[in-house]
C-alpha positions in Angstrom: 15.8 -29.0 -16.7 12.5 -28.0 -18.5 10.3 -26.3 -16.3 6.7 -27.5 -15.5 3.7 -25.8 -16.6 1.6 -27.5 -13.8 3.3 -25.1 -10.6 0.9 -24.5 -8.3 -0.6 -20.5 -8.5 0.4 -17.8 -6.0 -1.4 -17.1 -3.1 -1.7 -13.3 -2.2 -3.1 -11.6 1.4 -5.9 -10.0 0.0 -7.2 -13.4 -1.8 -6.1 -15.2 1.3 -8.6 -13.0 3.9 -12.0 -13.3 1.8 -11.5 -16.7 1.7 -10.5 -17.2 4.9 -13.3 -14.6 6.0 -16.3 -16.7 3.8 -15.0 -20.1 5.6 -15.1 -18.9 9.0 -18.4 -17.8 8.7 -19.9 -21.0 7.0 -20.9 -23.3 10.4 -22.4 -25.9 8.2 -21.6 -29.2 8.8 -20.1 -30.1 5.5 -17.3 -27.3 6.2 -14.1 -29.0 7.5 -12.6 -25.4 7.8 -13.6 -25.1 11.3 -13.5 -28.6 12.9 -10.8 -29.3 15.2 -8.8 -26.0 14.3 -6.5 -23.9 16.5 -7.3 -20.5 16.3 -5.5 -17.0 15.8 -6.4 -13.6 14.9 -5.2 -11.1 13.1 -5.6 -7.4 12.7 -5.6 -7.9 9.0 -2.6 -5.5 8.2 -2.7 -3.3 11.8 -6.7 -2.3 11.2 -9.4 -1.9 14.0 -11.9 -3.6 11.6 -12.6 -7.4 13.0 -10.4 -9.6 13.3 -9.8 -11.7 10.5 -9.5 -15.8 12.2 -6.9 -18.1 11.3 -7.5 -22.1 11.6 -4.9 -24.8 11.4 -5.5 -28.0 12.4 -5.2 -28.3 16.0 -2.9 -31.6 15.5 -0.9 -30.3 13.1 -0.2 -27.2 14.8 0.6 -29.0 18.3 3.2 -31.2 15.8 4.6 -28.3 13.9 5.3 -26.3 17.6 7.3 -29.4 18.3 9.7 -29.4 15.4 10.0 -25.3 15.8 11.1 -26.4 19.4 13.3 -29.3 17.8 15.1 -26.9 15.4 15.6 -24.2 18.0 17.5 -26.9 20.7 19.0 -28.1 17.6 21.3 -25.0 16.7 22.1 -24.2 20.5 19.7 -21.3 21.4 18.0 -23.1 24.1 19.7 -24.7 26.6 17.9 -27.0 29.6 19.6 -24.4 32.2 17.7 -21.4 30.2 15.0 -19.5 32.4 13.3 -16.8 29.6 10.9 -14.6 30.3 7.9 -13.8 27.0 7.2 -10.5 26.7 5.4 -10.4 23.6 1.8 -9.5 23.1 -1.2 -11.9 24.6 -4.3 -12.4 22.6 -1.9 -13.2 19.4 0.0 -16.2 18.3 3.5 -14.5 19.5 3.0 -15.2 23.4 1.6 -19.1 23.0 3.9 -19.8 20.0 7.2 -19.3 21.7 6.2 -20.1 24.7 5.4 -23.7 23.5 8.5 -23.3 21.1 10.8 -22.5 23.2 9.5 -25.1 26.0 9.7 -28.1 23.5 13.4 -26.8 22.7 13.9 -27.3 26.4 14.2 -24.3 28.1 12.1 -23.0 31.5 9.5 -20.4 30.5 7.7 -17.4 32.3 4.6 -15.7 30.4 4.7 -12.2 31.2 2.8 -10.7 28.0 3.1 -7.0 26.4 0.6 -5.7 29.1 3.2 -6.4 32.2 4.7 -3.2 33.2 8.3 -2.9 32.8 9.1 -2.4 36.4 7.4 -6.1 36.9 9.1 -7.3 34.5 12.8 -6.0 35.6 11.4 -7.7 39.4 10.4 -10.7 37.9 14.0 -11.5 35.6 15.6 -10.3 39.4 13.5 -13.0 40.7 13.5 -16.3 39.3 16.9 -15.2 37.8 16.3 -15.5 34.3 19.1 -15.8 31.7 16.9 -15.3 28.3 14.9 -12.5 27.3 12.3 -12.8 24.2 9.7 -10.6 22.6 9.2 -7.7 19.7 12.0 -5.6 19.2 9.8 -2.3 20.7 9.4 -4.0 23.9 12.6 -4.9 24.2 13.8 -1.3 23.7 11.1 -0.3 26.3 12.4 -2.6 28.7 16.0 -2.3 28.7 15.6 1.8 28.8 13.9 1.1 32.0 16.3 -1.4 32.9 19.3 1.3 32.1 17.8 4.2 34.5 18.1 1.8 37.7 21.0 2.2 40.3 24.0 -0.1 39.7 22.9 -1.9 42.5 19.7 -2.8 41.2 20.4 -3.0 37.7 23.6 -5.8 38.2 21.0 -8.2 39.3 19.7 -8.0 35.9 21.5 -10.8 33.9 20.2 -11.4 30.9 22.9 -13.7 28.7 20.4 -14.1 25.3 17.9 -12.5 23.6 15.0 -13.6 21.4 13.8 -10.7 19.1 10.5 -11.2 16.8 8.2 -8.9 14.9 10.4 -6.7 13.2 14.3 -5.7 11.7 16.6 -4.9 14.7 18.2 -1.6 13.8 21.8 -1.2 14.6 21.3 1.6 17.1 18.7 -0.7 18.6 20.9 -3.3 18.6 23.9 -1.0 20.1 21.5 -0.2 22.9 20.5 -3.8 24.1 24.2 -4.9 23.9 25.1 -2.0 26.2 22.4 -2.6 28.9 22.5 -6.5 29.0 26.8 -6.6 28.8 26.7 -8.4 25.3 24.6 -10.9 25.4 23.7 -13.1 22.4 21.3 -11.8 19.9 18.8 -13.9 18.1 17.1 -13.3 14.9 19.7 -10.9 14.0 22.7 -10.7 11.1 26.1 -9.7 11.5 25.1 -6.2 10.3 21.2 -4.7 11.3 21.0 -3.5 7.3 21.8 -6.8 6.1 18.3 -7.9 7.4 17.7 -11.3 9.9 18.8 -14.4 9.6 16.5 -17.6 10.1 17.7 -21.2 9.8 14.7 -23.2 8.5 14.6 -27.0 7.5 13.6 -27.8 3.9 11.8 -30.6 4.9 9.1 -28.3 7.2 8.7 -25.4 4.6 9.9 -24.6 1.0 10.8 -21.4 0.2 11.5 -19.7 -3.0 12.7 -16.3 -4.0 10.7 -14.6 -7.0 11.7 -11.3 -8.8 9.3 -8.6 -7.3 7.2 -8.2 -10.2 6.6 -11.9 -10.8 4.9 -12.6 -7.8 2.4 -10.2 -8.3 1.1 -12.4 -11.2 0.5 -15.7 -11.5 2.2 -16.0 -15.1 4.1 -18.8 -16.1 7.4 -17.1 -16.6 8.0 -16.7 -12.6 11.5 -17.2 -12.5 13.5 -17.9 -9.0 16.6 -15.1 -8.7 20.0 -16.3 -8.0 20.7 -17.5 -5.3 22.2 -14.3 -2.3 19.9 -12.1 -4.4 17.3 -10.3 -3.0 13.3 -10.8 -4.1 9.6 -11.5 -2.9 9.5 -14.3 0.0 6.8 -17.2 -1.6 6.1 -19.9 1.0 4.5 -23.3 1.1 4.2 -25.3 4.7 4.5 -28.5 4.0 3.6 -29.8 7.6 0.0 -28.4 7.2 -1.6 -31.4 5.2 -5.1 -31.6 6.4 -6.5 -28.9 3.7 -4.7 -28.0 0.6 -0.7 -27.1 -0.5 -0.5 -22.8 -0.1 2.2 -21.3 -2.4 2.0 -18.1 -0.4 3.7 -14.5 -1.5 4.5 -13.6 2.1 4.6 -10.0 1.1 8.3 -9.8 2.6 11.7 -9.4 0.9 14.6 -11.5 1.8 17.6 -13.6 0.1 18.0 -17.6 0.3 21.9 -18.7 1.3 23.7 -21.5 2.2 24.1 -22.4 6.1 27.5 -20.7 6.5 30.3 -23.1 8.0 30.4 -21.7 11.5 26.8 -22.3 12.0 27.5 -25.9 9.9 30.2 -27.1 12.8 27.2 -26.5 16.3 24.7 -28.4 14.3 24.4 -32.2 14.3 25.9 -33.4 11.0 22.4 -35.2 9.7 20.3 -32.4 10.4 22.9 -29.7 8.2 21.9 -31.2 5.1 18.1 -30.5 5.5 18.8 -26.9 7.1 19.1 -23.5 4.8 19.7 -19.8 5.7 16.6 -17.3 4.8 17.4 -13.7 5.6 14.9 -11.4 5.7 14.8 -7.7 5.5 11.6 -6.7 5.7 8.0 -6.1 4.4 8.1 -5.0 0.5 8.2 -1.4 1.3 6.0 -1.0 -2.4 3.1 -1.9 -0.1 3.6 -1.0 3.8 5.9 0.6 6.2 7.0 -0.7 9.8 6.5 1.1 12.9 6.3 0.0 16.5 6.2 -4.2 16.0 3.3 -2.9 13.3 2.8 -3.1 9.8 1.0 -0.4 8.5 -0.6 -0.7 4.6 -0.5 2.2 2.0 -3.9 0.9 0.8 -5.6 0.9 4.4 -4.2 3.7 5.8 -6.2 5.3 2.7 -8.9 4.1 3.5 -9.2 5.2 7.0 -8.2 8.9 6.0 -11.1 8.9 4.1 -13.5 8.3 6.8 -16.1 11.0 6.1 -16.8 12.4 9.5 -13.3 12.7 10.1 -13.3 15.1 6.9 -9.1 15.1 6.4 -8.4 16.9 3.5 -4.7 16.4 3.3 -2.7 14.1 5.7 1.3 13.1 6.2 3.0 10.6 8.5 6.6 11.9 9.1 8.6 8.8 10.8 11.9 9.2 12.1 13.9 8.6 15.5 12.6 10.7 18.8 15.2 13.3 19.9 17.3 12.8 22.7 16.0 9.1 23.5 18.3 6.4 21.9 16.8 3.5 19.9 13.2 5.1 19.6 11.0 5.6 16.4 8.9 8.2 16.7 5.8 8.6 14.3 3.7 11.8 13.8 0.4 12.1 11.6 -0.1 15.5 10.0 -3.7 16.2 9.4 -5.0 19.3 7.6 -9.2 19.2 8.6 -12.2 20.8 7.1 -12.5 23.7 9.1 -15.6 25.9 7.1 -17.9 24.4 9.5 -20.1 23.4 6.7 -20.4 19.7 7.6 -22.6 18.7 11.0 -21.1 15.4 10.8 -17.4 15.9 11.3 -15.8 15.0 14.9 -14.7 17.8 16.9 -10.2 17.9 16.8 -9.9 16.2 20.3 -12.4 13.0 18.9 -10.4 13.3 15.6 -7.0 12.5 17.7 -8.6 9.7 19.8 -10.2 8.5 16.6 -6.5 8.4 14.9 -4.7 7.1 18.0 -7.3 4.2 18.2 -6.9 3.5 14.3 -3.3 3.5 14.2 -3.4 0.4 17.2 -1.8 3.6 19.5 -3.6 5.1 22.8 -0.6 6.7 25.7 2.5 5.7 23.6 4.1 9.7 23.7 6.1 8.8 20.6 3.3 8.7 18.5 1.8 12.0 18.2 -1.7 13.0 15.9 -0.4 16.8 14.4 -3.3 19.7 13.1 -1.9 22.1 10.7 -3.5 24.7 9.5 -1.9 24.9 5.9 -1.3 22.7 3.3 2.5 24.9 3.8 3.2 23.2 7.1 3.8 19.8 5.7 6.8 18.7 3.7 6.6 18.8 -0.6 8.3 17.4 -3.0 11.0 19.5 -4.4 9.8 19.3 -8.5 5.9 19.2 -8.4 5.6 20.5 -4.8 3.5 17.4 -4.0 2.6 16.6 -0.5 4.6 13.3 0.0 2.3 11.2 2.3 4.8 9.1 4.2 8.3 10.8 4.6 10.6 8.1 6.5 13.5 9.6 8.1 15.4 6.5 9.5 
């Protein structure tokens, strides 16, 4: 089959958020943009900066919650009997998102939000007796530790049967650890092996997905060229349930693979709905352009950006991540910092402001995993073996 000229051009996040941001701002009345639209924000990539808003079509949203709800009751997660408890971040799409998902598939939900404390969370599951836990994967590790230094007595009352994970890659350790604590349950989200990335069931008739070589979608040439199918490559999406404003071919920015629905999975689902449903597994953001941390997603290009911050006056910086000693399942994250210490500049912060000023910038305030290092030599961080360059992210994991 000849291929068209005439496919629509890529859409890429940085394009996407100054349009987004001059739309917003226009309140004229000629501006559909912002009439009848559900809102969400976004960090923009992890940043303190402002919020950059989202608007969908309030209709279309409330509609496209419903089939998310319909495809999850569909493939069995959610049962009628299901209580599950939400323990993903309020003030963000995750909490109302599943919670209406997850209602419309049926189940019985309680909003607890990232701010609950875990203790109140392990008395509310030995409450109401939920059955289903769902939220990002570094709350879930937070939780169940807690969960795991209870007495027996206590901790048996805990029965959690499935879990809903979000946000980011389950690593197998992680994965290990949640298994142990919770007696096996049934793990969302996941793959049969935590390096083969997550797998998502999707219906072609709610979202079309291709899978571009890396360095086609970058570019908006005409020689973009699918990969085979089971081979890896950039993630380009187009919703085709959002219809009030134009059709978004959108490089996602992630990497993942497009199969078919594997026969297991084929035999749970009604027969007329298998057609319509494909398998998208997805293994992460394209590491070309960000690293993961913490249910975060931390750019190359902002991070710079930050560092540069005059009165902070960084003159070399490294972010060493790697799993925290002696606690199972836990990232740990340090920032390496070498300052301007000749006292020549008025207008630099003093080391303690510097930290909190780091902290607050990386989205991180108490979390003791994350720590903000001074050295004193450009010696104390790690170099590259040939040209003895300071590598500036060094990712142990």
């Amino acid at each position: 089959m000849k291929r068209s000229n005439n496919i629509q051009s890529l859409t890429r996040r940085t394009l996407s958020f100054s349009v987004i941001e001059t739309l917003a701002a226009d309140d004229s009345p000629e501006n559909t943009f912002r009439q009848s639209s559900y809102t969400s924000v976004t960090g923009g990539g992890w940043s303190r900066g402002v919020p950059m808003l989202f608007l969908t079509d309030s209709a279309e949203n409330r509609r496209q919650r419903e089939s998310i709800g319909a495809l999850i009751e569909a493939v069995g997660i959610v049962r009628p009997t299901d209580w599950i408890l939400n323990i993903h971040v309020s003030g963000y799409f995750s909490l109302d998102l599943l919670t209406d998902a997850l209602e419309y598939a049926g189940g019985t939900i309680l909003c607890a939000g990232g701010d609950m404390s875990a203790e109140l969370a392990t008395k509310t599951l030995r409450q109401y007796r939920c059955n289903f836990l769902t939220g990002p994967v570094t709350e879930l590790i937070k939780l169940s530790r807690h969960i795991s230094s209870l007495p027996p007595d206590i901790r048996s009352q805990v029965r959690i049967t499935k879990i809903l994970y979000t946000s980011e890659s389950l690593l197998q350790s992680q994965r290990g650890l949640l298994m142990e604590i919770f007696n096996s349950p049934m793990i969302y989200s996941d793959a049969d092996t935590a390096h083969d990335g997550a797998d998502f069931i999707y219906d072609t008739r709610a979202m079309h997905v291709e899978i571009l070589t890396r360095s086609s979608s970058e570019s908006n040439s005409p020689l973009n060229q699918p990969v085979a199918e089971g081979n890896s490559g950039a993630i380009v999406l187009t919703s085709l349930q959002r219809l009030r404003n134009p059709l978004v071919r959108y490089n996602s920015g992630d990497i993942g693979s497009l199969h078919l629905l594997p026969a297991k999975a084929q035999s749970q689902i009604a027969p007329e709905r298998v057609p319509y449903l494909r398998l998208l597994r997805i293994y992460g953001r394209d590491k070309q352009f960000s690293f993961n941390w913490g249910s975060n997603y931390f750019h190359y290009d902002t991070i710079h950006k930050m560092m540069q911050t005059e009165e902070f006056g960084i003159l070399q910086r490294q972010i060493l991540l790697g799993w925290e000693q002696g606690v199972q399942g836990v990232e740990s994250m340090e920032v390496c910092i070498l300052g301007d210490s000749s006292g020549t500049k008025d207008s630099v912060l003093p080391e303690d402001e510097l930290v909190a000023q780091v902290k607050f910038s990386f989205l991180v305030i108490t979390n003791p995993y994350f720590r903000v290092v001074i050295v004193n030599d450009v010696n104390d961080f790690e170099r590259s073996g040939t040209g003895r360059k300071v590598t500036r992210v060094v990712d142990r994991r």
